[in-house]
C-alpha positions as CSV (number, residue, x, y, z in Angstrom):
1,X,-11.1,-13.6,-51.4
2,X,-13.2,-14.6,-54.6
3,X,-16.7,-14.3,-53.5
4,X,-19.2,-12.4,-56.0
5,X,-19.7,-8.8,-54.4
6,X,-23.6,-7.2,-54.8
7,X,-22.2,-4.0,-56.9
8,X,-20.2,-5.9,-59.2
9,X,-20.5,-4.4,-62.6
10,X,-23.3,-5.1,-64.7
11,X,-23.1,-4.7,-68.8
12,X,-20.2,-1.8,-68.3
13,X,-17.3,-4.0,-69.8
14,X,-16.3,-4.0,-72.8
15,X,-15.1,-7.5,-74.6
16,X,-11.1,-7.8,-75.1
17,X,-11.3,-8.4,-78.9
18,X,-13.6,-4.9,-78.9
19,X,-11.0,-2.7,-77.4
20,X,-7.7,-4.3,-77.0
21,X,-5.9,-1.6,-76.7
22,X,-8.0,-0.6,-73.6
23,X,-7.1,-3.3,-71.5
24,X,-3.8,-3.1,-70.4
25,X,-1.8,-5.4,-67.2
26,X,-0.5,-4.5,-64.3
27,X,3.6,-4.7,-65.8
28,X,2.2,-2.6,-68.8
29,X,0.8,0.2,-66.6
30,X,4.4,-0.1,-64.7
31,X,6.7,-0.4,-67.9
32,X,6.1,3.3,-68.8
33,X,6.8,6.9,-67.4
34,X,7.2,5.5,-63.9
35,X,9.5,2.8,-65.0
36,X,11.6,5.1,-66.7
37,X,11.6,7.3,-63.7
38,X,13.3,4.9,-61.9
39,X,15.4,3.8,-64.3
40,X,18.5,5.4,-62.4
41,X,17.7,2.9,-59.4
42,X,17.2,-0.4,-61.4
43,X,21.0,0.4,-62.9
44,X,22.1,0.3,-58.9
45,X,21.0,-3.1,-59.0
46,X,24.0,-5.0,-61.0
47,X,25.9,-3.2,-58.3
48,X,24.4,-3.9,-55.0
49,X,22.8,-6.9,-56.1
50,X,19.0,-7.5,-56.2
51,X,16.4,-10.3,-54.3
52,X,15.1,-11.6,-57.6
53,X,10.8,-12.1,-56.9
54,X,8.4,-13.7,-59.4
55,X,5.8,-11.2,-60.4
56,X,4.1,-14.2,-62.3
57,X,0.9,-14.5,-60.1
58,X,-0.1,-10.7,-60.5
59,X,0.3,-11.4,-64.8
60,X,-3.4,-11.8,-65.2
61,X,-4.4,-8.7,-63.3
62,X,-5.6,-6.9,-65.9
63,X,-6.8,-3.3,-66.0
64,X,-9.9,-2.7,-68.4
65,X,-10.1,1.0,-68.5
66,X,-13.7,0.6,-70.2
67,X,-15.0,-1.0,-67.5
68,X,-17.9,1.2,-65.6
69,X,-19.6,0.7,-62.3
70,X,-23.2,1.5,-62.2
71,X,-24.3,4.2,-60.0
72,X,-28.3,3.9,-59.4
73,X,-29.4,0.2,-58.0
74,X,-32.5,-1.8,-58.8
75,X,-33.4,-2.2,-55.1
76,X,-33.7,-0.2,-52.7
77,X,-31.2,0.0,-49.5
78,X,-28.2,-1.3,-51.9
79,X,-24.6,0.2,-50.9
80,X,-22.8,3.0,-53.1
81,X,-20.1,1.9,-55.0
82,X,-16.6,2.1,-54.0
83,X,-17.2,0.3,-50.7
84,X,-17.3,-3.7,-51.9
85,X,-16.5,-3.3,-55.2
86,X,-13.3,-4.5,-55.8
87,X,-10.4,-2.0,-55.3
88,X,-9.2,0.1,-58.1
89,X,-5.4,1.3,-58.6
90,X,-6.0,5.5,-57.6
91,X,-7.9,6.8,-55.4
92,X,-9.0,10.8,-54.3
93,X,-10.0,11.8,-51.0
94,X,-11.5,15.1,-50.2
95,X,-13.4,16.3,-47.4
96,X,-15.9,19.5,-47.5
97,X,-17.4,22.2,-45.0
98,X,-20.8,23.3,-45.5
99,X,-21.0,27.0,-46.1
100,X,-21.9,29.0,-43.5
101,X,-24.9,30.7,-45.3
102,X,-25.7,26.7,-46.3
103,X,-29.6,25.2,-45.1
104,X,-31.1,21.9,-45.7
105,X,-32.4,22.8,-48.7
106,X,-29.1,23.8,-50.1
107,X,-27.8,20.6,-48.9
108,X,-30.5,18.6,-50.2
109,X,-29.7,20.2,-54.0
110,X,-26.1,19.7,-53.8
111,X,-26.7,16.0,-52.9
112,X,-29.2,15.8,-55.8
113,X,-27.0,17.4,-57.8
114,X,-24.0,15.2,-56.6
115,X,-25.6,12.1,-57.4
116,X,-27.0,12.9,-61.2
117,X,-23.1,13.9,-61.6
118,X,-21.7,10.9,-60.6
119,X,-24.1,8.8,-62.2
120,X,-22.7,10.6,-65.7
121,X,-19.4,10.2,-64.3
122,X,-19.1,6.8,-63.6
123,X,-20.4,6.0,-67.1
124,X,-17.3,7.4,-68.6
125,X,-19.6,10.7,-69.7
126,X,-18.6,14.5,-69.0
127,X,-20.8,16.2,-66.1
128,X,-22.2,19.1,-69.4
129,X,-21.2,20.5,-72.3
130,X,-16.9,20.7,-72.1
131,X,-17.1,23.9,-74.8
132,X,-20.1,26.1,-74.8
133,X,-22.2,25.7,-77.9
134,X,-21.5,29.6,-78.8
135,X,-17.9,28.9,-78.0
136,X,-18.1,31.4,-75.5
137,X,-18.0,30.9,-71.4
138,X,-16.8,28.6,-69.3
139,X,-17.3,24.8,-69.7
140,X,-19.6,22.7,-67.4
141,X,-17.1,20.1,-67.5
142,X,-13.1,20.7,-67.6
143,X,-12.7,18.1,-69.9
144,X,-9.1,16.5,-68.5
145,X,-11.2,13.0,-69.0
146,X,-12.5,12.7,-72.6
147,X,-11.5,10.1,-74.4
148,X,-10.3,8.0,-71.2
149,X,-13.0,5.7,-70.3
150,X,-14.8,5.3,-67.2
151,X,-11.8,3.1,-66.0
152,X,-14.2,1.7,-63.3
153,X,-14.5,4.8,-61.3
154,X,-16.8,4.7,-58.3
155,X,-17.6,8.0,-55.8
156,X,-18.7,7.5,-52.6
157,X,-20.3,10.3,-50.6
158,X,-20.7,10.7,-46.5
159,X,-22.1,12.9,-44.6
160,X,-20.2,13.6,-41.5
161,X,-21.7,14.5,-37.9
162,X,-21.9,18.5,-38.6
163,X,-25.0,17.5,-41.0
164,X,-26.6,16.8,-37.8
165,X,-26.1,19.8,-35.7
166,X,-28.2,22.7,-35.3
167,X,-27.6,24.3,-38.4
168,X,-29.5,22.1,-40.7
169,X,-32.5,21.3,-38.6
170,X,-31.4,17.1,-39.3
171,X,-31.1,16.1,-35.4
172,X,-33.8,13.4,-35.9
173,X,-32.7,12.2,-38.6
174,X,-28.8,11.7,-37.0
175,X,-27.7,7.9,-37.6
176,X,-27.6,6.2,-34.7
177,X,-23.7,5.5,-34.5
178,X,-22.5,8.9,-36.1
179,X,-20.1,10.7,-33.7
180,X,-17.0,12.4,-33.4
181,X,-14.4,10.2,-33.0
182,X,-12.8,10.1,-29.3
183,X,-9.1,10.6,-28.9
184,X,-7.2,7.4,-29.6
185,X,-3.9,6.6,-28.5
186,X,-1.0,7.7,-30.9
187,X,-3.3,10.5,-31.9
188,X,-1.2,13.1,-33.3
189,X,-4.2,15.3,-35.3
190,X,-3.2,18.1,-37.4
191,X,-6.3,20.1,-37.6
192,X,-6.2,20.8,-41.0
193,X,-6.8,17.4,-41.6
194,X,-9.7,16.5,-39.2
195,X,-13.5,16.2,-40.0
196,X,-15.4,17.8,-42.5
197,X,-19.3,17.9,-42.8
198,X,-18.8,15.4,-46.3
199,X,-16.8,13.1,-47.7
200,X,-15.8,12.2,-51.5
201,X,-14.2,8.9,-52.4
202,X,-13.2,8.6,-55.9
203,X,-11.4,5.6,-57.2
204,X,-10.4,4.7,-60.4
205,X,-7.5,2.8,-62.2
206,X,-6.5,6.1,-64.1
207,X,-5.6,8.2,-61.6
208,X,-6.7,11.3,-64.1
209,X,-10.3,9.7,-64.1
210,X,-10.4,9.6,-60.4
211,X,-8.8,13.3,-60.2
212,X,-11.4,14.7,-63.2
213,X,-13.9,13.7,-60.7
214,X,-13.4,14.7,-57.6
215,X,-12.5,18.8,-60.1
216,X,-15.7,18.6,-61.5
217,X,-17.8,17.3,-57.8
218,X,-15.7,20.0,-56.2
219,X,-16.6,22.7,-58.9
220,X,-20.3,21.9,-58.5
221,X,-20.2,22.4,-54.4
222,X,-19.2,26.2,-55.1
223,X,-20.8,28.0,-52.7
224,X,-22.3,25.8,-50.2
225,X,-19.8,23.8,-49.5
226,X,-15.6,24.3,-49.6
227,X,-12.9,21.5,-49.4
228,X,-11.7,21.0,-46.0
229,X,-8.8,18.9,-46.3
230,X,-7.9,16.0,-49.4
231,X,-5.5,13.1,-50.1
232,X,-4.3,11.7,-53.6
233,X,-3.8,7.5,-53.0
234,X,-2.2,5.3,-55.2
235,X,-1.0,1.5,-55.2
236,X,-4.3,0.4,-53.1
237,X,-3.3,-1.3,-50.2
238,X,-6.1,-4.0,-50.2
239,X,-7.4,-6.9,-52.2
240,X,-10.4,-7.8,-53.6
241,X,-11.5,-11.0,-55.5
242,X,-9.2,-12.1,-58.0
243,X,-6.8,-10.0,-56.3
244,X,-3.7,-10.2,-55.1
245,X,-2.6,-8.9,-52.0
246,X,-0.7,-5.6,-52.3
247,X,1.9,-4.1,-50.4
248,X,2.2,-0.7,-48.3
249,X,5.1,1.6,-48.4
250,X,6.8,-0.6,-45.9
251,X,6.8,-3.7,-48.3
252,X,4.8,-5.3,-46.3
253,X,1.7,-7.6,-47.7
254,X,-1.3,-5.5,-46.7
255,X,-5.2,-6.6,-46.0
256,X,-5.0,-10.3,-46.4
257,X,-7.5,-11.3,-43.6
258,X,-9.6,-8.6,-45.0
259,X,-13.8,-8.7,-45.0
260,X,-14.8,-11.1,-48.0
261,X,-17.5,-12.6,-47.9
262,X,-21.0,-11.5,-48.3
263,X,-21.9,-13.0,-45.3
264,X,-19.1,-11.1,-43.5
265,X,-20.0,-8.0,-45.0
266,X,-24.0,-8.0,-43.6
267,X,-22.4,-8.5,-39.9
268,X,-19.8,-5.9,-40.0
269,X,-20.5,-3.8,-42.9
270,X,-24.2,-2.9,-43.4
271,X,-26.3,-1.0,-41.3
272,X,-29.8,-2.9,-40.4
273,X,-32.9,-1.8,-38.8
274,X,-31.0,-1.2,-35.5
275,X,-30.5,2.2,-37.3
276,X,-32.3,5.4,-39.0
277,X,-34.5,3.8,-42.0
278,X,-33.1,6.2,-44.3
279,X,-29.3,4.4,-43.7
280,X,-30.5,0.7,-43.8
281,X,-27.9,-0.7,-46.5
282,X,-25.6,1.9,-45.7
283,X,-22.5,2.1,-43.5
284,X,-19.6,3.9,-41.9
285,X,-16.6,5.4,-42.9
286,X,-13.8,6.5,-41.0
287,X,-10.6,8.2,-42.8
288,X,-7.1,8.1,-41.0
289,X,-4.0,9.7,-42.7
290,X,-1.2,7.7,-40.8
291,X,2.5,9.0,-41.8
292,X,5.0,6.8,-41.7
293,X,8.8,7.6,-41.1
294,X,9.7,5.9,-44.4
295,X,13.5,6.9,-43.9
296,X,13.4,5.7,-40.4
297,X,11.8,1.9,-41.3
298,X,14.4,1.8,-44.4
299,X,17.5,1.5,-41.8
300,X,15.5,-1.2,-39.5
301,X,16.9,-4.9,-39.5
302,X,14.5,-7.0,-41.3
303,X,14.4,-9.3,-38.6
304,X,12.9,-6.6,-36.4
305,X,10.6,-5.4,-39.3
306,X,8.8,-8.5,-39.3
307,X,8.5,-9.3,-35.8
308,X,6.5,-5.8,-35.9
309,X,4.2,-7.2,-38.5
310,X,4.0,-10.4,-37.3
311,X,4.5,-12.1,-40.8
312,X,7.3,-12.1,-43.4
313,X,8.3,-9.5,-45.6
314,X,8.0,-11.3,-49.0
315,X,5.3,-13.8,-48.6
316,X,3.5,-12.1,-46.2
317,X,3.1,-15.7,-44.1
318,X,2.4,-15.5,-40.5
319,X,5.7,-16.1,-38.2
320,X,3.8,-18.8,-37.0
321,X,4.5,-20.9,-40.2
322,X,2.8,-21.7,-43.4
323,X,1.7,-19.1,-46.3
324,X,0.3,-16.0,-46.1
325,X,-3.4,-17.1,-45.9
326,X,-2.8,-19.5,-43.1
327,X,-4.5,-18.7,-40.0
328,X,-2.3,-17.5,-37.6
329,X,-1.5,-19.4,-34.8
330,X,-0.8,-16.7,-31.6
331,X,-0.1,-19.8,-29.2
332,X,3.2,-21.6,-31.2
333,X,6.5,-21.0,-29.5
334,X,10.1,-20.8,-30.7
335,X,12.8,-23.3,-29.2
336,X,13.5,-20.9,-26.2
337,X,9.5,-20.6,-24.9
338,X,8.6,-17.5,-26.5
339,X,5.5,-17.1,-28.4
340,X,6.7,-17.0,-32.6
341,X,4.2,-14.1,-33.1
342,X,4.7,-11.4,-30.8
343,X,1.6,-10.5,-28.6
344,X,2.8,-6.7,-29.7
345,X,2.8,-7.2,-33.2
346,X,0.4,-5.3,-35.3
347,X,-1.2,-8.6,-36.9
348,X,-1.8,-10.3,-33.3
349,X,-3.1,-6.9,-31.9
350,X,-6.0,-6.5,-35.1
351,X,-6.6,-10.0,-35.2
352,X,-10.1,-10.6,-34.8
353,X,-9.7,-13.8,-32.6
354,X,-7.7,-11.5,-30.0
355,X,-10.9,-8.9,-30.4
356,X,-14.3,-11.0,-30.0
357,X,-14.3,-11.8,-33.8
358,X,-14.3,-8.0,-34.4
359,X,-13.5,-6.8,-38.1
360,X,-13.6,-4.7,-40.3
361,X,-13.3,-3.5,-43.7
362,X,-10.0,-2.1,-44.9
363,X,-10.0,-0.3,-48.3
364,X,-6.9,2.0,-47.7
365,X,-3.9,3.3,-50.6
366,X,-0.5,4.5,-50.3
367,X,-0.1,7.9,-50.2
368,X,2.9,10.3,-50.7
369,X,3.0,14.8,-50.1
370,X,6.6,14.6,-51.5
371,X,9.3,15.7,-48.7
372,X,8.7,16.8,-45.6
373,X,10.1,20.1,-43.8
374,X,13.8,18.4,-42.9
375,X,14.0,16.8,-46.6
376,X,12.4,13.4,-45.8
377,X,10.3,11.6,-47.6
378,X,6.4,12.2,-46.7
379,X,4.3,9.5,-47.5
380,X,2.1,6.6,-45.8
381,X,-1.2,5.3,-45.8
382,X,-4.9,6.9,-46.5
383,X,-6.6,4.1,-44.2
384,X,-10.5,4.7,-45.6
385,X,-12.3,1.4,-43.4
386,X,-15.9,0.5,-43.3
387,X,-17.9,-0.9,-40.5
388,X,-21.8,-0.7,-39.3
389,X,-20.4,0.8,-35.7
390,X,-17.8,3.1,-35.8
391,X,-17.2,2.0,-32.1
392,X,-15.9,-1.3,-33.9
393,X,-12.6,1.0,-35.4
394,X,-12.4,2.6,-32.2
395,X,-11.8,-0.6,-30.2
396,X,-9.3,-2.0,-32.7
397,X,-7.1,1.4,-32.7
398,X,-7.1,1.9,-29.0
399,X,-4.8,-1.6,-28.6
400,X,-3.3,-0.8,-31.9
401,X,-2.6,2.9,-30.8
402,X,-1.4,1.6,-26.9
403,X,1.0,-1.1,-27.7
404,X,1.8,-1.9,-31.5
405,X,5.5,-2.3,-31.5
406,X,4.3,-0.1,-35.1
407,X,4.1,3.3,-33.6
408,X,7.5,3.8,-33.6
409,X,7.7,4.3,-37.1
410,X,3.8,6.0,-37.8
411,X,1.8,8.8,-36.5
412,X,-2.1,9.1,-37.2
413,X,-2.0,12.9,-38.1
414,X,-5.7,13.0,-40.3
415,X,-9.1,11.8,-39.2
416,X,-12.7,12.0,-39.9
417,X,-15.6,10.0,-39.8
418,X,-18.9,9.4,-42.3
419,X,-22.0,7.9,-42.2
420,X,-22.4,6.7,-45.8
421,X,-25.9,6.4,-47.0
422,X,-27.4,3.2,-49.1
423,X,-27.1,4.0,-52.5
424,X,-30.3,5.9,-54.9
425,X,-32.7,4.2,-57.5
426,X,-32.8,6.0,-60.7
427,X,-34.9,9.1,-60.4
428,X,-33.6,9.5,-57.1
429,X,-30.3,11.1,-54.7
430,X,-28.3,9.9,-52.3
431,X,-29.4,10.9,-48.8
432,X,-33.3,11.7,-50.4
433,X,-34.8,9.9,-47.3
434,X,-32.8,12.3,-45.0
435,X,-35.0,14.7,-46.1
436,X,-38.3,13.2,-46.0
């Protein structure tokens, strides 16, 4: 996946030799607090004995934390940020209920001021003043990012189906795919962490810079909006050009028949003239929070882990033979008739040649709430996809949800789904047209 995306950034990096110091690799960001955190389990390995795996190919991924994102576009019906741009290393989900007192006006301001926010924050600059001039009052900005860069945060905001109701007087103006999500198989919803009028997708690869935004977008919302339901990701679980394919909490290799190309992206992606004007060069999102019963997987035989996957565990090559970016071939047998790659698998069952070419984009991260209620470790996967017809996700996750040999071991328990505006020229807000 190297193909040149449209928001790549534009004049926000800074040269190596200018800031050395900023730019730091993938084993430095590793080789600090975390590594000494689990310092107790490397010592277990002279004991038990340890797989040794060359990290070489992942040397060069280098994190600039000066590199910025640009947040207004030169033409009109570009996409936001945060959807093709490459993924970054953190990522903070939230989710928000319009007040009850809110009306389209008071949306209208807090998208307005949304957008002149993000535009301040994605430049690596503080929201307002972080101590009052008088040295008095509260700050307009809490100040937890000065001094880190813009560490290529992007926000992305949606606006989910509630926008639309009654409330808001915005019926018309509904995108022509934005519903409510039907029940899927596997569904096991906690309300808590289901819908939400808008959506806020902040990535960066500090997760402070990611978290400082997401405070500050939050802080602004007082009073016509309040958080519904949010997830902290880390260790994205997708690639992007000059990427290497991560890994999910299962150690599996995950996303590596992902949407690349730019010509992929205007047929699965984009939204066109087929919907409202005020979305063309927009999309869709749709947020799942799938669990995963970590414990569970650990004590599976490896053999059985990656007939579930369909590929293997360290190179993340189909079980139909070659490397990991070989096509897989569903139609190759083993010596006794059966088909290599079971038809059950999760990679045969998303594969877009068993779904009419069907994709789309995956853009999730590994998530983890610490330990569950019988001392088990709570974690899994923030799934955030794209797509220009929601009804695309819903095909793919009703086979997925009805027979991947997976579901033993996850349990979709958050959902919600977004219509993400195209994003504003300078001078401008995301959703302005909406209001038109």
């Amino acid at each position: 996946m190297t193909e040149t995306r449209d928001d790549a950034p534009a004049g926000g990096t800074a040269s190596a030799e200018a800031a050395p110091h900023r730019g730091v690799s993938r084993r430095s960001l590793l080789g600090g607090g975390l590594a000494a955190g689990l310092g107790v389990v490397a010592g277990v390995g002279g004991v038990l004995g340890a797989q040794r795996i060359s990290a070489a190919h992942a040397s060069d991924e280098t994190v600039d934390l000066l590199q910025s994102h640009p947040f207004y576009v030169t033409e009109k019906g570009m996409p936001q940020p945060g959807v093709s741009t490459a993924p970054q290393r953190y990522c903070v989900f939230m989710t928000f209920d319009l007040a009850a007192g809110a009306v389209a006006r008071s949306l209208q301001v807090l998208l307005a001021r949304w957008s002149a926010a993000i535009a301040q924050l994605q430049a690596g600059k503080t929201v307002g003043a972080v101590a009052p001039a008088r040295g008095v009052g509260a700050g307009q900005d809490t100040g937890e990012a000065l001094d880190l860069g813009p560490a290529s945060l992007t926000v992305t905001v949606g606006l989910g189906p509630g926008v639309f109701d009654d409330r808001f007087g915005l019926a018309s103006r509904r995108p022509a795919k934005l519903a409510e999500l039907p029940t899927l198989p596997s569904d096991r919803l906690d309300p808590a962490l289901t819908g939400g009028d808008l959506s806020l997708q902040a990535c960066a690869d500090d997760p402070q810079v990611a978290y400082h935004a997401i405070r500050d977008l939050a802080r602004i919302a007082r009073g016509t909006a309040t958080v519904r339901w949010t997830v902290l990701g880390f260790g994205r679980a997708s690639a992007g050009p000059n990427q290497t394919t991560p890994r999910n909490l299962f150690g599996f290799k995950d996303g590596t028949r992902n949407v690349s190309t730019d010509a992929e992206f205007a047929q699965w992606v984009w939204t066109g003239s087929d919907d409202q004007p005020w979305m063309a060069g927009g999309t869709y999102q749709i947020a799942r929070k799938i669990q995963m019963n970590i414990e569970i997987w650990d004590a599976d035989d490896i053999a059985d882990q990656q007939k579930i996957f369909g590929r293997k565990k360290v190179d993340g090559a189909p079980l139909s033979g070659g490397a990991e970016h070989t096509t897989p071939d569903f139609s190759v047998t083993d010596a006794a008739g059966q088909t290599k790659i079971d038809m059950r698998s999760h990679i045969a069952l998303a594969a877009h040649e068993n779904n009419d070419g069907v994709k789309i984009l995956r853009r999730p991260y590994n998530y983890t709430d610490g330990l569950n209620e019988y001392g088990q470790l709570d974690a899994g996967l923030l799934f955030l996809t794209y797509m220009n017809d929601p009804e695309h996700f819903v095909r793919l996750q009703r086979r997925l949800g009805a027979s991947d040999l997976l579901n033993e071991y996850i349990a979709h328990v958050g959902s919600a789904v977004f219509a993400v505006p195209p994003a504003p020229a300078a001078g401008s807000y995301i959703g302005e047209g909406l209001f038109a």
